[in-house]
One Martini backbone bead per residue (centre of mass of N, CA, C, O) as a GRO file, in nm:
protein
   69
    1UNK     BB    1  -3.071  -1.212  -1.801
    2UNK     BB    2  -2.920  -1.036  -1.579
    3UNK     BB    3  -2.790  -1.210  -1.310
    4UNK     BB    4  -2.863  -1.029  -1.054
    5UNK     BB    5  -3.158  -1.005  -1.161
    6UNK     BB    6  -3.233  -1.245  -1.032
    7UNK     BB    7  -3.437  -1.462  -0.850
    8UNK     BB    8  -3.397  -1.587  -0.545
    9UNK     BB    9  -3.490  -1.846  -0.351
   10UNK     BB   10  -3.384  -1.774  -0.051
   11UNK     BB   11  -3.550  -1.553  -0.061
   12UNK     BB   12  -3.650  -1.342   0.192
   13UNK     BB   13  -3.885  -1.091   0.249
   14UNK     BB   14  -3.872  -0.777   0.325
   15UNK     BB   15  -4.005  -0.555   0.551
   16UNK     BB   16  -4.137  -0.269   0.568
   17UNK     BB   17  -3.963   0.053   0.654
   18UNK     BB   18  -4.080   0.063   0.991
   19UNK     BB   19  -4.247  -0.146   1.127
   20UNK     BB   20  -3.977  -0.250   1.290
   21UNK     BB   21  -3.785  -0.179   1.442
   22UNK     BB   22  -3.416  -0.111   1.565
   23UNK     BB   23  -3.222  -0.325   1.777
   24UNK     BB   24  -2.915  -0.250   1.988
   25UNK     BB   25  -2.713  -0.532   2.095
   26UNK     BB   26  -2.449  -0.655   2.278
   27UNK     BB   27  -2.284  -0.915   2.190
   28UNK     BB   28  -2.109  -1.174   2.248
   29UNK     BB   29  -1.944  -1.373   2.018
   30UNK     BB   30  -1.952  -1.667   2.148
   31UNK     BB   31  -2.290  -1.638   2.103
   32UNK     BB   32  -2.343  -1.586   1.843
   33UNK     BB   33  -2.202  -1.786   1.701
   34UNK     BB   34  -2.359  -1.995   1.800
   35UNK     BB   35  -2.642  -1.947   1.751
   36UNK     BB   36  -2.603  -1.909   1.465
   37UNK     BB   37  -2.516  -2.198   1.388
   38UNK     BB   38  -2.781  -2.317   1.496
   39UNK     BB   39  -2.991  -2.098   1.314
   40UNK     BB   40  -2.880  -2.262   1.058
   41UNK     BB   41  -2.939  -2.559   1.088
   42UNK     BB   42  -3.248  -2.445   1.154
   43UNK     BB   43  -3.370  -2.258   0.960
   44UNK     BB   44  -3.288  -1.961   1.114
   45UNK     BB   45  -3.335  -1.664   1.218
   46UNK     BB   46  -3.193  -1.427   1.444
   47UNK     BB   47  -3.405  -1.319   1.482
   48UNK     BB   48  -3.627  -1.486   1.570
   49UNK     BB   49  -3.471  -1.607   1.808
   50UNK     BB   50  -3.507  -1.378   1.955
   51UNK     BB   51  -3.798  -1.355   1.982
   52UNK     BB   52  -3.822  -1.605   2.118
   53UNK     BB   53  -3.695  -1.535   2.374
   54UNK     BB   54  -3.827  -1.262   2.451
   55UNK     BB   55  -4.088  -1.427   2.480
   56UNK     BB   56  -3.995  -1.617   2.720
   57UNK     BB   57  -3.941  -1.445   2.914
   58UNK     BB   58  -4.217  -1.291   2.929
   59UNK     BB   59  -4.327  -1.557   3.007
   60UNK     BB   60  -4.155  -1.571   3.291
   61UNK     BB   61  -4.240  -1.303   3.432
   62UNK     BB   62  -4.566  -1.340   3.441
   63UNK     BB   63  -4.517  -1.627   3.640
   64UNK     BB   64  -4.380  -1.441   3.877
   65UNK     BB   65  -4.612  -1.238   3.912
   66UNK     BB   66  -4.830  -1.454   3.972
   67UNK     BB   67  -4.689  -1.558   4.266
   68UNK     BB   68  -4.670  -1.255   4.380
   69UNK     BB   69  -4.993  -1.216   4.445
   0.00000   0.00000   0.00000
């Protein structure tokens, strides 16, 4: 089997493209690189992260709207 050929172990599949948009935002270095930096650490990818922030941030912002009912 030529060499590039083989499947790695390591590959994660991507998902088919056009399923979830892709969305462009400017990040300073300094945040970026130290986020990249821990969701390495923590076997985890930077969508992961990401997305699971702006989960974070929609919920306390839905408990902000109920407070403020």
């Amino acid at each position: 089997m030529i060499p590039w050929t083989q499947p790695r172990e390591e590959a994660v599949p991507r998902p088919r493209t056009g399923v979830t948009p892709i969305r462009h935002v400017r990040v300073p270095e300094r945040i970026w690189s130290e986020v990249a930096r821990i969701a390495r650490e923590d076997g985890r990818t930077m969508t992961g992260v990401v997305l699971e922030a702006l989960d974070r941030y929609l919920a306390w912002h839905k408990r902000q709207d109920k407070r403020g009912e």
